[in-house]
BALOBA-1460 file (C-alpha; in Angstrom, 3 decimals):
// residues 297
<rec num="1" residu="x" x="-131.834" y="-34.843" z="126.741"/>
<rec num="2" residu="x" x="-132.634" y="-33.122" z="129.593"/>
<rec num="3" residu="x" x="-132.596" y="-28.913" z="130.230"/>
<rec num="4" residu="x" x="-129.479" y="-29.558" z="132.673"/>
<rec num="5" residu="x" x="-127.570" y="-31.693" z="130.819"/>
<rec num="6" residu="x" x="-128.359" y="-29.285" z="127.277"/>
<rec num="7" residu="x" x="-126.924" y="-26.266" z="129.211"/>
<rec num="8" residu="x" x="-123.305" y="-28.331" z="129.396"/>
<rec num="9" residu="x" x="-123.601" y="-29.643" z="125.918"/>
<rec num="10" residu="x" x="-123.638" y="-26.320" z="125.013"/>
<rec num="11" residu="x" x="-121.168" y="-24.681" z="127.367"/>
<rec num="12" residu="x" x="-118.741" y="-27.278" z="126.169"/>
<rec num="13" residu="x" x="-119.213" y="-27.040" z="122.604"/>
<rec num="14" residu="x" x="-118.276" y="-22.963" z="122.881"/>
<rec num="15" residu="x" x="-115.279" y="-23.529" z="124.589"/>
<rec num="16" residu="x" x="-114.030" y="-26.125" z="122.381"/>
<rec num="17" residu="x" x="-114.587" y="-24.044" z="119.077"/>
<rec num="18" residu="x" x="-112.764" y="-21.178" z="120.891"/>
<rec num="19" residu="x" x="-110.255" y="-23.489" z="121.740"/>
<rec num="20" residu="x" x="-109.635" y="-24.221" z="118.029"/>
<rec num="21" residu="x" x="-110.132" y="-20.840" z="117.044"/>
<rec num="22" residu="x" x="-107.547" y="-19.842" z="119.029"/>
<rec num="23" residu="x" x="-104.988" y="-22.416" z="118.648"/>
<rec num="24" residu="x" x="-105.747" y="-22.386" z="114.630"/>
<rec num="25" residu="x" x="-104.930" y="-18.594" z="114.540"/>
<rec num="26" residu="x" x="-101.599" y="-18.903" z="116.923"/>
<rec num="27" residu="x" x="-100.284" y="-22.040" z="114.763"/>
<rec num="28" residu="x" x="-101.274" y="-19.648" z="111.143"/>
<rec num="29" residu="x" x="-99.014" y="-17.280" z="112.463"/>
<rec num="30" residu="x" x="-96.338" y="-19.398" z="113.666"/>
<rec num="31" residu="x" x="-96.023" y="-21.050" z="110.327"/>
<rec num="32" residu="x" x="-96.265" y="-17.612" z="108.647"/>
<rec num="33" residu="x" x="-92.910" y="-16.410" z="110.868"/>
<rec num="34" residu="x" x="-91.091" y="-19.766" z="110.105"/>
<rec num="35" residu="x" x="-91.635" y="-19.851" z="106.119"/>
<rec num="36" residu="x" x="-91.053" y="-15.856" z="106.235"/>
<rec num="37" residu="x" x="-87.565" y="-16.558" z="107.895"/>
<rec num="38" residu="x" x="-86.955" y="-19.462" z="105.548"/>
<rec num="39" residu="x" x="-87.720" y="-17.292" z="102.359"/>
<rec num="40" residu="x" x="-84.723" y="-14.647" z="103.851"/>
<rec num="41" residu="x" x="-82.305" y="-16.952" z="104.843"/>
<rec num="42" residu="x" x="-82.260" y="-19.047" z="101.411"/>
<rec num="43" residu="x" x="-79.382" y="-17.346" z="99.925"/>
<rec num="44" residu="x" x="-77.037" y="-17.501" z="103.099"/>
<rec num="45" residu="x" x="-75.022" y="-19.689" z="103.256"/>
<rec num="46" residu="x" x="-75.802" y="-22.661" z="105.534"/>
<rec num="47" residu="x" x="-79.665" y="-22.013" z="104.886"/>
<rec num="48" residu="x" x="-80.153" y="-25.709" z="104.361"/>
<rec num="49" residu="x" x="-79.316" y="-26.866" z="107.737"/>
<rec num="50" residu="x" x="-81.049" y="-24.164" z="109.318"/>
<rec num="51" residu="x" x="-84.132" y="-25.005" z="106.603"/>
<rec num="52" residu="x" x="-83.743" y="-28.302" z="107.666"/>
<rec num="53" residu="x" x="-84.228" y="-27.811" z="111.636"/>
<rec num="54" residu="x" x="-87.118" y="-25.484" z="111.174"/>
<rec num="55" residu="x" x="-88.370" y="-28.494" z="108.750"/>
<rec num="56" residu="x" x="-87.564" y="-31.257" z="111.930"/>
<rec num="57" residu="x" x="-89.497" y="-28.434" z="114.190"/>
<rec num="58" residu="x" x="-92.709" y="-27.561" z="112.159"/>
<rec num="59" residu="x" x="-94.970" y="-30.159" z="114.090"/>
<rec num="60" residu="x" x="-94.331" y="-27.871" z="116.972"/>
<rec num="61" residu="x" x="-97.196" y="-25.641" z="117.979"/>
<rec num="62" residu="x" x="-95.826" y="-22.234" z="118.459"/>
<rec num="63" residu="x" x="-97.893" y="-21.883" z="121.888"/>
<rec num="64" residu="x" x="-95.797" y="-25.080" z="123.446"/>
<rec num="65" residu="x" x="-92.317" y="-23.275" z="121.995"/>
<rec num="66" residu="x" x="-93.352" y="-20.182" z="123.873"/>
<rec num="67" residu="x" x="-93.917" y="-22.462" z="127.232"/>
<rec num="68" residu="x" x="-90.549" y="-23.920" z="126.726"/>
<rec num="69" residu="x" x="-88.959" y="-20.981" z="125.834"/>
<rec num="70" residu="x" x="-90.305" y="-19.435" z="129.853"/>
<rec num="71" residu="x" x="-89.987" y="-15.400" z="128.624"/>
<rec num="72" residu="x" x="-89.686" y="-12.971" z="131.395"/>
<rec num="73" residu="x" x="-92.826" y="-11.335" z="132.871"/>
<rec num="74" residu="x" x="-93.074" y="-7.798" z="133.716"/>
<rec num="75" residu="x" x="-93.065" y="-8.637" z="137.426"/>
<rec num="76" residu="x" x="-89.296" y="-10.859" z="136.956"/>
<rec num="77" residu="x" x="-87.722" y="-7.803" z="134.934"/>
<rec num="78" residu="x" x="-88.615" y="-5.350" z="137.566"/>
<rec num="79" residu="x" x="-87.205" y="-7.654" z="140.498"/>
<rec num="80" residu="x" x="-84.261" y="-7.779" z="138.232"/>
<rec num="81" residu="x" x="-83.920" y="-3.637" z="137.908"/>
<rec num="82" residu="x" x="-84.509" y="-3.531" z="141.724"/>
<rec num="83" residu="x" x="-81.763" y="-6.365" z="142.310"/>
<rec num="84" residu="x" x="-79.130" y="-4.375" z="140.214"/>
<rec num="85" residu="x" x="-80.073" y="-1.278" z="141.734"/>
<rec num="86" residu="x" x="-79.483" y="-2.561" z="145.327"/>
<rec num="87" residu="x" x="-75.790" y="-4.412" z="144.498"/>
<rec num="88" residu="x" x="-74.697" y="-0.911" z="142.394"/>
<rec num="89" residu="x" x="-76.247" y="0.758" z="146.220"/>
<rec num="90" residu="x" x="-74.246" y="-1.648" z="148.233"/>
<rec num="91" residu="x" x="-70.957" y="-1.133" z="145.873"/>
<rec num="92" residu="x" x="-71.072" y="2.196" z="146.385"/>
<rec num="93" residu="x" x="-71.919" y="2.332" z="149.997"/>
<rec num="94" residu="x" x="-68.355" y="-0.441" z="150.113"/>
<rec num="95" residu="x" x="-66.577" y="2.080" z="148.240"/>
<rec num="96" residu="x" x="-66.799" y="5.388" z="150.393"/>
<rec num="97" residu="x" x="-66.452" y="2.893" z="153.553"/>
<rec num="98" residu="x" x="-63.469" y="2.151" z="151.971"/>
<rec num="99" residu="x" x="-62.377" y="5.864" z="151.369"/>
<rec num="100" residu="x" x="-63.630" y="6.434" z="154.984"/>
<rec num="101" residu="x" x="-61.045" y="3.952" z="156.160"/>
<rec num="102" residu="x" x="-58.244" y="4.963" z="154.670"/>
<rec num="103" residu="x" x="-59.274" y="8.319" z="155.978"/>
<rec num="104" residu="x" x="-59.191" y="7.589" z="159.482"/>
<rec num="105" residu="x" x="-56.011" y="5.489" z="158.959"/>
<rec num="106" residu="x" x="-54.386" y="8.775" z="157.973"/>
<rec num="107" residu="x" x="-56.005" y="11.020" z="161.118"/>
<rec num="108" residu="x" x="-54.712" y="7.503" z="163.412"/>
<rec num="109" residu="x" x="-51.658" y="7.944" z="161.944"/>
<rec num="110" residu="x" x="-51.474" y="11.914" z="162.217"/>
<rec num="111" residu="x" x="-52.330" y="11.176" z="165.568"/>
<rec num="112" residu="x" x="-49.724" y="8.810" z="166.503"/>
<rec num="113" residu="x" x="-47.135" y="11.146" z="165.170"/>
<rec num="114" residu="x" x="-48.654" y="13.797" z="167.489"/>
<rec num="115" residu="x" x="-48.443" y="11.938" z="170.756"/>
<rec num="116" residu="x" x="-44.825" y="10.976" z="169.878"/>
<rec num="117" residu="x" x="-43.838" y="14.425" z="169.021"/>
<rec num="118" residu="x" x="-45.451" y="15.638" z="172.360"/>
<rec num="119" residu="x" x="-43.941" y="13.188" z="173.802"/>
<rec num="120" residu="x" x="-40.928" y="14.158" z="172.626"/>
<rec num="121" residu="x" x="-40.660" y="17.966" z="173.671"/>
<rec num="122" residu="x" x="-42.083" y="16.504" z="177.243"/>
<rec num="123" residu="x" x="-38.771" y="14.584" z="177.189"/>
<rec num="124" residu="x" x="-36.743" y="17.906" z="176.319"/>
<rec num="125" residu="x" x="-38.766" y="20.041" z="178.592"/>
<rec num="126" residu="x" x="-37.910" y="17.080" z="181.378"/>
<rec num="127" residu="x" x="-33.896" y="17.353" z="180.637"/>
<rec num="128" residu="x" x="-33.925" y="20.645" z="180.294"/>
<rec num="129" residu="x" x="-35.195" y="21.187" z="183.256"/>
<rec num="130" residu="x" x="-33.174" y="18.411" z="185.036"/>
<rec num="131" residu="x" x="-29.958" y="20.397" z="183.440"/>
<rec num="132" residu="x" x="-30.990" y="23.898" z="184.585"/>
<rec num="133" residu="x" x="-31.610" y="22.133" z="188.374"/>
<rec num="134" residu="x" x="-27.849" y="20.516" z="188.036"/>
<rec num="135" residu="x" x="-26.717" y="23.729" z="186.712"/>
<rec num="136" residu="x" x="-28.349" y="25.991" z="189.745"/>
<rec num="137" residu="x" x="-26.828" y="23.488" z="192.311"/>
<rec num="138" residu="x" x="-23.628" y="23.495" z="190.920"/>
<rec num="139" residu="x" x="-23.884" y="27.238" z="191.411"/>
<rec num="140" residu="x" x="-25.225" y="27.144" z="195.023"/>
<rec num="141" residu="x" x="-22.047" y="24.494" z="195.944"/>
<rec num="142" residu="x" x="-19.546" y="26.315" z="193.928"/>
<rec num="143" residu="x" x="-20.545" y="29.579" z="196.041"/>
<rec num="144" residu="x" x="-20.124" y="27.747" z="199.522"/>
<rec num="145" residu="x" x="-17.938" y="24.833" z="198.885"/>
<rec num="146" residu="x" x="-14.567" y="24.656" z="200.002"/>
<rec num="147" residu="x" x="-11.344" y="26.643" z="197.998"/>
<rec num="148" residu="x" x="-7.513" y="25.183" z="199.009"/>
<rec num="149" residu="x" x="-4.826" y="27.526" z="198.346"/>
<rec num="150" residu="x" x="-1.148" y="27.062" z="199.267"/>
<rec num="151" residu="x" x="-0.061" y="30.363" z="200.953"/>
<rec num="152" residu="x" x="3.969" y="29.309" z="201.515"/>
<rec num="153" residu="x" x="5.954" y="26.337" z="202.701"/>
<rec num="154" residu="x" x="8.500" y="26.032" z="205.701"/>
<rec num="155" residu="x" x="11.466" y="23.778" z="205.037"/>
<rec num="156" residu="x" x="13.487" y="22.256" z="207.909"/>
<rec num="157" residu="x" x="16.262" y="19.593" z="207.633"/>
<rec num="158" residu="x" x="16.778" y="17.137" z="210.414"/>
<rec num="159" residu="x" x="19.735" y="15.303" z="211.691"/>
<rec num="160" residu="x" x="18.104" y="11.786" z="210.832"/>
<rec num="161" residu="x" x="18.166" y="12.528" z="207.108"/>
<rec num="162" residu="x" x="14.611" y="14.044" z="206.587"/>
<rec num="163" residu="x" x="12.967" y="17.317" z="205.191"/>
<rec num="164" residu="x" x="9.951" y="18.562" z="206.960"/>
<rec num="165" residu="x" x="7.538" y="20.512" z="205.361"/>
<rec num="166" residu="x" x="5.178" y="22.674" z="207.208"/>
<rec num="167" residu="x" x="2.992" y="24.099" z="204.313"/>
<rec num="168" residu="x" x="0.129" y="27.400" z="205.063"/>
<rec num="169" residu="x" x="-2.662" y="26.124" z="203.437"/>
<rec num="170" residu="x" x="-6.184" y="28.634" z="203.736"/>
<rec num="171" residu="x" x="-10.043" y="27.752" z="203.155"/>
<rec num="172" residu="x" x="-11.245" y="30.850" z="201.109"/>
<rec num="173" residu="x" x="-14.402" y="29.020" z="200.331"/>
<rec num="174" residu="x" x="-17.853" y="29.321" z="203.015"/>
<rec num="175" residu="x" x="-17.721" y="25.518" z="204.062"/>
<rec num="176" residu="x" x="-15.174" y="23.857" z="205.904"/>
<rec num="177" residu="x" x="-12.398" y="21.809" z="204.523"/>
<rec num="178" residu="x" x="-12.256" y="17.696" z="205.609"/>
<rec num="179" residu="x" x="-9.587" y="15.724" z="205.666"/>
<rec num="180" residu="x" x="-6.714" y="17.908" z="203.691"/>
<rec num="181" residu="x" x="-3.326" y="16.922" z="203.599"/>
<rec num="182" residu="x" x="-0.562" y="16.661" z="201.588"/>
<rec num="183" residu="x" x="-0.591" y="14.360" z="198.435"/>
<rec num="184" residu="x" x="2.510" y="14.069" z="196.137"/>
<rec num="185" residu="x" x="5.359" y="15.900" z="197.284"/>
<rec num="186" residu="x" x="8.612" y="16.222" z="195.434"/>
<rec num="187" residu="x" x="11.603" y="18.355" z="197.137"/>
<rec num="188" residu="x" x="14.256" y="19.426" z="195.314"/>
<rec num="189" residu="x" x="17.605" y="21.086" z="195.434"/>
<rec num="190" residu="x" x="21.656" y="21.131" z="194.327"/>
<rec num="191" residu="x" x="23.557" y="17.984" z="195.144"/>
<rec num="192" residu="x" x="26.940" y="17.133" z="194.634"/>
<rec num="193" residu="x" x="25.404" y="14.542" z="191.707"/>
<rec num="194" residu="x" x="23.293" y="17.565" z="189.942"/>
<rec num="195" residu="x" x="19.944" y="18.785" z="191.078"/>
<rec num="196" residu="x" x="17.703" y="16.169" z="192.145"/>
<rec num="197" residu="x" x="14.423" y="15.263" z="193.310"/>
<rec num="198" residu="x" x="13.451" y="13.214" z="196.644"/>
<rec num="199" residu="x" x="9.814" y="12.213" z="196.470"/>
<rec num="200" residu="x" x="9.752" y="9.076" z="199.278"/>
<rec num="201" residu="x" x="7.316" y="9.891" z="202.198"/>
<rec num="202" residu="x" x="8.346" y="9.202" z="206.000"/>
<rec num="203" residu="x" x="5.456" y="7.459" z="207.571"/>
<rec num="204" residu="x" x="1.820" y="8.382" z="206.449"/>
<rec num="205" residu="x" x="-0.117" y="11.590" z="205.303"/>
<rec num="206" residu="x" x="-1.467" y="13.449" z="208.404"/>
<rec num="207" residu="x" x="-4.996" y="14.680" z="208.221"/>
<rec num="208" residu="x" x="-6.200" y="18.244" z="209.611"/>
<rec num="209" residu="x" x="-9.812" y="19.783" z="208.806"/>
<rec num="210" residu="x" x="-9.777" y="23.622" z="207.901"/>
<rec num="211" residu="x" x="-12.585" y="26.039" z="208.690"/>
<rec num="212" residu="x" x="-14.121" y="28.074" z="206.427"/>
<rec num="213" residu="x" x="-12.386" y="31.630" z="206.101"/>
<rec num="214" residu="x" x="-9.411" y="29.752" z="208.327"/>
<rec num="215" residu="x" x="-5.765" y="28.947" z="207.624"/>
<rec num="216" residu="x" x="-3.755" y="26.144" z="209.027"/>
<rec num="217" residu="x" x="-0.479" y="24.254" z="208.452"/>
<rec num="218" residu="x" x="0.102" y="20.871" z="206.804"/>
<rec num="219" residu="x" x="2.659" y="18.839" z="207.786"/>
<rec num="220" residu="x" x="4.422" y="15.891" z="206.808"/>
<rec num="221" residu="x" x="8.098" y="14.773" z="206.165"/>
<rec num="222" residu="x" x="10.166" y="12.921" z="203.490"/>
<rec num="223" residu="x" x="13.576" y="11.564" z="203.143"/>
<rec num="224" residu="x" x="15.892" y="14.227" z="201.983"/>
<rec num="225" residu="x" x="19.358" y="14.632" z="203.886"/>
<rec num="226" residu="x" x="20.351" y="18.471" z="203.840"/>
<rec num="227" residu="x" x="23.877" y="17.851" z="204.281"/>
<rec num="228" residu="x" x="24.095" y="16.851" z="200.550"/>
<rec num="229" residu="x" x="22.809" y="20.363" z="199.396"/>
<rec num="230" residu="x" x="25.648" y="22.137" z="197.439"/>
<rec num="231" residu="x" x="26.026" y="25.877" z="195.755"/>
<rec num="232" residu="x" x="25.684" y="25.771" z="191.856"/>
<rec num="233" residu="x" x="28.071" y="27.739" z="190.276"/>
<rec num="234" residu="x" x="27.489" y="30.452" z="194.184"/>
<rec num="235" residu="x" x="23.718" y="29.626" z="194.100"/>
<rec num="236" residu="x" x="21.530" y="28.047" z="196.187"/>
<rec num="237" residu="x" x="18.174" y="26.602" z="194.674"/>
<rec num="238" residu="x" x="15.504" y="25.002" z="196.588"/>
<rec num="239" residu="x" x="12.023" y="23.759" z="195.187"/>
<rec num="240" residu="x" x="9.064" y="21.827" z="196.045"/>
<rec num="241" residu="x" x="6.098" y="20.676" z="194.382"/>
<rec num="242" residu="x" x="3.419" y="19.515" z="195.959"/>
<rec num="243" residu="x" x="-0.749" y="18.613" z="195.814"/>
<rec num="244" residu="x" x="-3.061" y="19.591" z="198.642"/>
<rec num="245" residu="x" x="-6.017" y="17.246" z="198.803"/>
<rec num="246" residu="x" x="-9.058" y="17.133" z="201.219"/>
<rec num="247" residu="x" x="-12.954" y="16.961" z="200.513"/>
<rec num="248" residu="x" x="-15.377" y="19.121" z="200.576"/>
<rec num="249" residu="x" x="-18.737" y="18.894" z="202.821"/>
<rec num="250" residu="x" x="-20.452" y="17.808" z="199.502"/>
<rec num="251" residu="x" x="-18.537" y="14.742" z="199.431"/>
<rec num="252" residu="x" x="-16.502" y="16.623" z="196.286"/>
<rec num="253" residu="x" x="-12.665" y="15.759" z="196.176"/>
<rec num="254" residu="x" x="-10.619" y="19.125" z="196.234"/>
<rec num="255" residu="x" x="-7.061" y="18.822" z="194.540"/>
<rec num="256" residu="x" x="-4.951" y="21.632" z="194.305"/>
<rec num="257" residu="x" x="-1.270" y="21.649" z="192.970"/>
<rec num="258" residu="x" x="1.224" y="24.060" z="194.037"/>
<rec num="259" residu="x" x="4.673" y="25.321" z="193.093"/>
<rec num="260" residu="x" x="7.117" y="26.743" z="195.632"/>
<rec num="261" residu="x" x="10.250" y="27.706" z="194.667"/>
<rec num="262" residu="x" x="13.100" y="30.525" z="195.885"/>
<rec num="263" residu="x" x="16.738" y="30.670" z="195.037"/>
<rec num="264" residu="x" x="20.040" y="31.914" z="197.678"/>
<rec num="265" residu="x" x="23.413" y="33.536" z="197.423"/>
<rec num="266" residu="x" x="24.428" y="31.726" z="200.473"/>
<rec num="267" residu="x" x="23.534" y="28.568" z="202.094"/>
<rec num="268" residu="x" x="20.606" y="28.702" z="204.389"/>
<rec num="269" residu="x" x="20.937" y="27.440" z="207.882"/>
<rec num="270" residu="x" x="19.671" y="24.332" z="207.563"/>
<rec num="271" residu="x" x="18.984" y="24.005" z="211.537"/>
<rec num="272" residu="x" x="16.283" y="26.640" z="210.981"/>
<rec num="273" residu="x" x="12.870" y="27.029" z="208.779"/>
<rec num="274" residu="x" x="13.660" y="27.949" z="205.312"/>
<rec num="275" residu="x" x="10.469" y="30.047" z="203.675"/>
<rec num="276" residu="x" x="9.875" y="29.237" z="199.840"/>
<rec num="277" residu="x" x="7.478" y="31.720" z="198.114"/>
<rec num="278" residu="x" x="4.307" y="30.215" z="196.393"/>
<rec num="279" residu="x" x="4.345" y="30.388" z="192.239"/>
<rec num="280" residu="x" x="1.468" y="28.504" z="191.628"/>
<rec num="281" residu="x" x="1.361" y="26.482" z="189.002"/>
<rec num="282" residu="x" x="4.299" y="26.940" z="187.377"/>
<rec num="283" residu="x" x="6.664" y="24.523" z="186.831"/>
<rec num="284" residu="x" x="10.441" y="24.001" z="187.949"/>
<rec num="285" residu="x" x="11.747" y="24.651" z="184.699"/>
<rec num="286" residu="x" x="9.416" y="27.826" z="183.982"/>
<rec num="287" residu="x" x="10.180" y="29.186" z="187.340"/>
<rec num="288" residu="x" x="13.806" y="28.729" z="186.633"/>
<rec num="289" residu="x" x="13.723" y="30.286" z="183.457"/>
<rec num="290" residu="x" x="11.907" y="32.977" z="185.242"/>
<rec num="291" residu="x" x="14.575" y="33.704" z="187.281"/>
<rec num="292" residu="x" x="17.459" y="33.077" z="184.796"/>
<rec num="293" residu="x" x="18.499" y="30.189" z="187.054"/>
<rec num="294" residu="x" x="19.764" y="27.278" z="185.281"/>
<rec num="295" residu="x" x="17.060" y="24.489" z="184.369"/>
<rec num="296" residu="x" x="16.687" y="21.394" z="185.988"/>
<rec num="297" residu="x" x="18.140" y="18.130" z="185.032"/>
């Protein structure tokens, strides 16, 4: 044998008694654990199965259980730690997102109830200002505007059967008066048949304007014959009720009622103009009461 191949021979034969030594040793030890763990498990009950797998598993080195059996390495536990660590990192980082959220829900919603509010008192502050506008031009046009007032009426029978009124109408308001004339007109007075009413209209309303500050007449004429007026009980009564109407230079209707009314001892001339004096509002039955005149029927 040559120097070369002596070196290997001898290489060779150390490795394989350390090979021995070592598996020897590791299979001692193994055998050591197993009958150890037989001796305490005897008296439990089962033992004999369990006896009896160790038995079926006692040709197996311990060194080729440990391969099968793969146990963690350092290195695999610490990726494990550093795994858990970074999912308990990222659950915690999901829960204050979540917190955040539902945070900034709240301010969105705060928010939203803020605009609407504003939006609200920006409505008010709108109307309320529309309202005190309305208010200051109803104000400015009630100062200037047109004001109808019935001063006194003139009464005239004709021979054709009809009553002419001539009523005195002023314009106490700053604007002028447009197209004023007499509405509903109701005449009455003492007839043979009681005291009655004539209310037809001869022909249409005639229109007049009326200045500001001015007074005018209004006339128009209905079907009332004169020649039935009688004395009631040595009275004469005579009444009529009518509306002045006309519009305003605002385009506003004006409508003002008026009462005139007046009662005689003898019969008036009924070829002449019979004045009535104005009582407003009042009605035919107040005014007769009024004047302790019998009431109307």
């Amino acid at each position: 044998m040559s120097d070369s191949n002596r070196g290997y021979f001898i290489v060779a034969t150390v490795a394989a008694l350390f090979a021995v030594l070592t598996f020897g040793s590791a299979e001692s030890r193994c055998q050591r654990d197993q009958h150890a763990y037989q001796t305490r498990t005897a008296k439990q009950p089962g033992s004999n199965e369990i006896t009896q797998f160790r038995s079926a598993r006692r040709w197996t080195p311990c060194l080729v259980e440990r391969a099968i059996a793969n146990p963690e390495t350092a290195e695999t536990t610490e990726h494990d730690e550093r795994d858990l660590a970074a999912q308990e990192g990222a659950a915690l980082w999901a829960f204050w997102i979540a917190v955040i959220s539902f945070f900034q829900l709240g301010l969105s919603g705060f928010g939203l109830w803020a605009i609407l509010r504003t939006l609200k008192q920006g409505r008010e502050t709108i109307q309320a200002a529309r309202d005190s506008v309305a208010e200051t031009r109803r104000i400015g046009e009630a100062q200037v505007r047109a004001y109808l007032t019935g001063i006194s009426v003139e009464v005239g029978f004709t021979s054709k059967g009809l009553v002419v009124l001539r009523v005195h109408v002023r314009n106490s308001g700053q604007s002028p008066a447009r197209c004023v004339y007499l509405g509903e007109v109701e005449v009455s007075f003492d007839t043979d048949k009681g005291f009655e009413r004539f209310t037809e209209r001869d022909g249409e309303p005639i229109y007049i304007d009326i200045g500001a500050g001015s007074e005018e007449r209004v006339v128009d004429q209905f079907v009332a014959e004169g020649d039935k007026w009688v004395a009631d009980k040595g009275k004469f009564y005579l009444s009529v009720n009518t509306t002045i109407k006309g519009r305003d230079v605002f385009g506003c209707d004006i409508v003002e009622e008026e009462r005139f009314f007046d009662g005689f001892t003898e019969r008036p001339d009924i070829k002449g103009w019979i004045t009535l004096k104005r009582y407003g509002r009042i009605g035919n039955d107040e005014l007769l009461e009024e004047a302790n005149q019998p009431r109307l029927v």
